[in-house]
N, C-alpha and C positions, 0 to 999 in steps of 0.2 A: 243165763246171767245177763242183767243186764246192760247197756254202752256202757252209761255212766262211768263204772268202775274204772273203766279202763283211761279216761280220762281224767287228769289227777286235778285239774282247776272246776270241775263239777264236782267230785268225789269231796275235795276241802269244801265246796260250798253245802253239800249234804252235811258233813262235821258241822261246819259254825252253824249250818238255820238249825242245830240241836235236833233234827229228824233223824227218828229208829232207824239205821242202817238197815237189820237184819229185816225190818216190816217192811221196805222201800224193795230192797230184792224181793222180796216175796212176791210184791205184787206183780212182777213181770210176767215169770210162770205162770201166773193165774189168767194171765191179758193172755199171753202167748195161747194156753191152751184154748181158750174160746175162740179165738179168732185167726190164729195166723198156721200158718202147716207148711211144709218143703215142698216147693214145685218139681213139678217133671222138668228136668233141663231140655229148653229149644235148641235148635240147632245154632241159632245165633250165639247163646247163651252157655255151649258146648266151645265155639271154635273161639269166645272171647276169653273162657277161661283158660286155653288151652295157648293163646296167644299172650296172657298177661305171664303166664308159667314160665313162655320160652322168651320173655323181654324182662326177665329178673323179678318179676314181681311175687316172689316165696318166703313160704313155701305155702302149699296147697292146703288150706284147713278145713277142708270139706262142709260139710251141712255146721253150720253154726251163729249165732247170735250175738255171738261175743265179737269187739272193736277189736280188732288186732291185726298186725301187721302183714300181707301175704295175702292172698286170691281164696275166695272162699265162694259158697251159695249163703244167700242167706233167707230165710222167711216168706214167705207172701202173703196178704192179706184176700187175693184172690183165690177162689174155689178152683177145682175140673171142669165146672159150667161156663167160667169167668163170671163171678157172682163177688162181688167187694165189699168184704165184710168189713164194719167198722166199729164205733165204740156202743152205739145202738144195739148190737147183738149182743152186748153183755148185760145187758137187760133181761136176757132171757136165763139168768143164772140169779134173777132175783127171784123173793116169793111175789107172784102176781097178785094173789090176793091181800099184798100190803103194799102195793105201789102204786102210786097217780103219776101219770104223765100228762102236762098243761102244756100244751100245742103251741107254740107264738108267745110265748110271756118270755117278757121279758126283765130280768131281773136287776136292778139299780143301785142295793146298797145291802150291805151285809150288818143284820141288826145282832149290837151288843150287850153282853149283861156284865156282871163282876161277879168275881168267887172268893173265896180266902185262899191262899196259898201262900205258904213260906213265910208265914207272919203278915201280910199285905196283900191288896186285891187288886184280882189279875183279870182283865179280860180276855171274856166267853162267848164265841158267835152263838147265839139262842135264836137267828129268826133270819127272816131276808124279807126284803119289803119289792115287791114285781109287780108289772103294769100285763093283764092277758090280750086276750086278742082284739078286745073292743076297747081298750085303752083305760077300764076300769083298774084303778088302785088297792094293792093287796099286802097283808104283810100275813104270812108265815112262821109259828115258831115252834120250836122242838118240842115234842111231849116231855115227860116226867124219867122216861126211859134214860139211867145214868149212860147210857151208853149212843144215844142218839146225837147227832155231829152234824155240822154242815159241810158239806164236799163242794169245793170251789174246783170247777171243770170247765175254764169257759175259753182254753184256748193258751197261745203265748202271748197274743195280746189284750184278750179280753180278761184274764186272770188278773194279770197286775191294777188294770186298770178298773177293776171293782172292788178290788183293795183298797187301789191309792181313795176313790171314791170314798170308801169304807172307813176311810181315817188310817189305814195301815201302810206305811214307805214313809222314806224321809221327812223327818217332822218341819225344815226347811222348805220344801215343796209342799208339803199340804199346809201348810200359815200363809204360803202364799196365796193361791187358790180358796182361804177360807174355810176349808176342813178341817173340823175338828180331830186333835193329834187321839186315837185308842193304841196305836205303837206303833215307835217308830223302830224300823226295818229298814235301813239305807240301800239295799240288794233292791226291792222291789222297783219295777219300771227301769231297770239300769244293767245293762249289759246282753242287748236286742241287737243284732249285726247280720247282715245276709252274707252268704257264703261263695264268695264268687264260683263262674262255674260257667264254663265254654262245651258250646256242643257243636257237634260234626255230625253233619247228616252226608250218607254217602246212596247214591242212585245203585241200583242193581239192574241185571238183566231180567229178569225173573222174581217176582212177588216173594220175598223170604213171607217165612212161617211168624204172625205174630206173638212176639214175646214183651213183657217189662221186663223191668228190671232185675235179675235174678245172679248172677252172677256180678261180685263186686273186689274192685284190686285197692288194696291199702298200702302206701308206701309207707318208710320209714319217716318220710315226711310229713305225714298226714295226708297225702293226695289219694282222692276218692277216685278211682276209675271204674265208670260204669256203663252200660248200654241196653240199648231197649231196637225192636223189628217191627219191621208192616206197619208200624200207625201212618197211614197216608189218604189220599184219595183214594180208596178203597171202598168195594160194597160191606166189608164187616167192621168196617171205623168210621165213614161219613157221619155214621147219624149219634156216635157216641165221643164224648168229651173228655180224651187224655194227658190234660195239661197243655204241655208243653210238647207233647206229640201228638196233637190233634190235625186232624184232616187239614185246619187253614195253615199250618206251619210247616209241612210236610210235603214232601214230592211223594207219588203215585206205590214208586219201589224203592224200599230208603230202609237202609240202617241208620240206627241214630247212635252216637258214641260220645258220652257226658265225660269231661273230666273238669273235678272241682280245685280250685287252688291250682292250674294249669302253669303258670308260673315260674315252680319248682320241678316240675316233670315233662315239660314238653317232647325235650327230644327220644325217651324212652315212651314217652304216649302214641308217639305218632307211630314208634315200631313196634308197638304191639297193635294200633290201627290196624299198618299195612299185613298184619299178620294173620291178623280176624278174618280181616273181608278177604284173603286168598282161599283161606280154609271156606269159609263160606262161597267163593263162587268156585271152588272145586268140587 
């Protein structure tokens, strides 16, 4: 299943953009099984759920996907090999012999047509106009095939913003800017916020085992408690690039301990902290 649902101010905004419900779940299942699979729990990733359990954060909903309240594992995108699968390997669930992939191009405006619909004519994305690797000008448009669609995938920022380009969001904002209105959509470009989110790196005796992210605590207040091992100055992390737990941010021997919205849970974070790292250096 996916987040969404469980969150009822994306759940209404799936309702109002008029988007098939039943085809938007669909497509999770489908991403999930090409890419993402349940880890082996790390020992970090053992004693953090074991310490979210005994600092109230329940109940235990084991292997699952779903937003919900309680200490769970959820997903990983990482292989057995440490191999990080991403939206690229679902590429491999197309027919090759009907796909082009254009290396470097970049794409600038989403080209429109009109249809009859409903008594009055409604626009139809039919094309996209992209610049490739040597800065040559191109445009692109659908065959004949009723069922051929443009798929706009270019991110949280880059989506809206080939839109609003595209003439699509607030018809107020794009009059201003000079774009011409094909629909206005007041939602696009508007409501983009970062998530605050305090981390605790703690030194250990002894090299813990590395793990991400894997094990995750939801409170009733929506606070996200999570942790990740080993990304430090290390021979098997130097030369590779883990965000936020990369060799420059990290001490040598370190657990790392994320809580988001820290705010509302601090004093129950800190004692399921002190709880982890006991388990862990015992």
């Amino acid at each position: 299943m996916p987040v969404f649902i469980s969150c009822s101010c994306t759940y209404s905004f799936i309702q109002e953009a008029g988007w098939d419900e039943d085809l938007v779940n669909k497509s999770y299942p489908w991403v999930e099984d090409k890419i993402v699979q349940w880890p082996k729990i790390a020992p970090w990733q053992a004693a953090l759920r074991d310490g979210l359990l005994q600092a109230g954060v329940a109940p235990f909903n084991g292997y699952t996907y779903d937003h919900v309240s309680g200490t769970k594992v959820g997903g990983t995108i990482f292989d057995e090999t440490g191999y990080r699968h991403t939206a690229a390997d679902l590429l491999a669930a197309g027919d090759a012999s009907n796909l082009k992939v254009l290396l470097h191009a970049s794409v600038h405006k989403i080209v429109f047509g009109s249809r009859q619909g409903n008594g009055r004519l409604k626009a139809r994305a039919i094309g996209v106009e992209f610049t490739d690797e040597d800065g040559r000008h191109h445009q692109a448009f659908l065959n004949s095939n009723r069922d051929s669609e443009v798929i706009v995938s270019a991110g949280a920022i880059g989506t809206p913003q080939l839109l609003l380009l595209s003439g699509i969001g607030p018809k107020n904002d794009l009059k201003n800017h000079n774009i011409p209105v094909v629909l206005h959509n007041r939602y696009v470009g508007k409501g983009m916020a970062d998530n605050p989110m305090n981390s605790i790196f703690i030194p250990t005796r002894s090299p813990p085992r590395q793990s991400l992210i894997e094990t995750v605590g939801i409170t009733e207040e929506g606070v996200f408690i999570e942790a990740s091992s080993g990304f430090g100055q290390s021979s098997e992390s130097v030369h590779c690039h883990h965000g936020i737990m990369s060799a420059e941010v990290c001490h040598r021997y370190s657990l790392q301990f994320h809580i988001a919205h820290t705010y509302f849970f601090l004093q129950a974070s800190f004692c399921t902290l002190m709880l982890c790292v006991q388990r862990v250096e015992e």
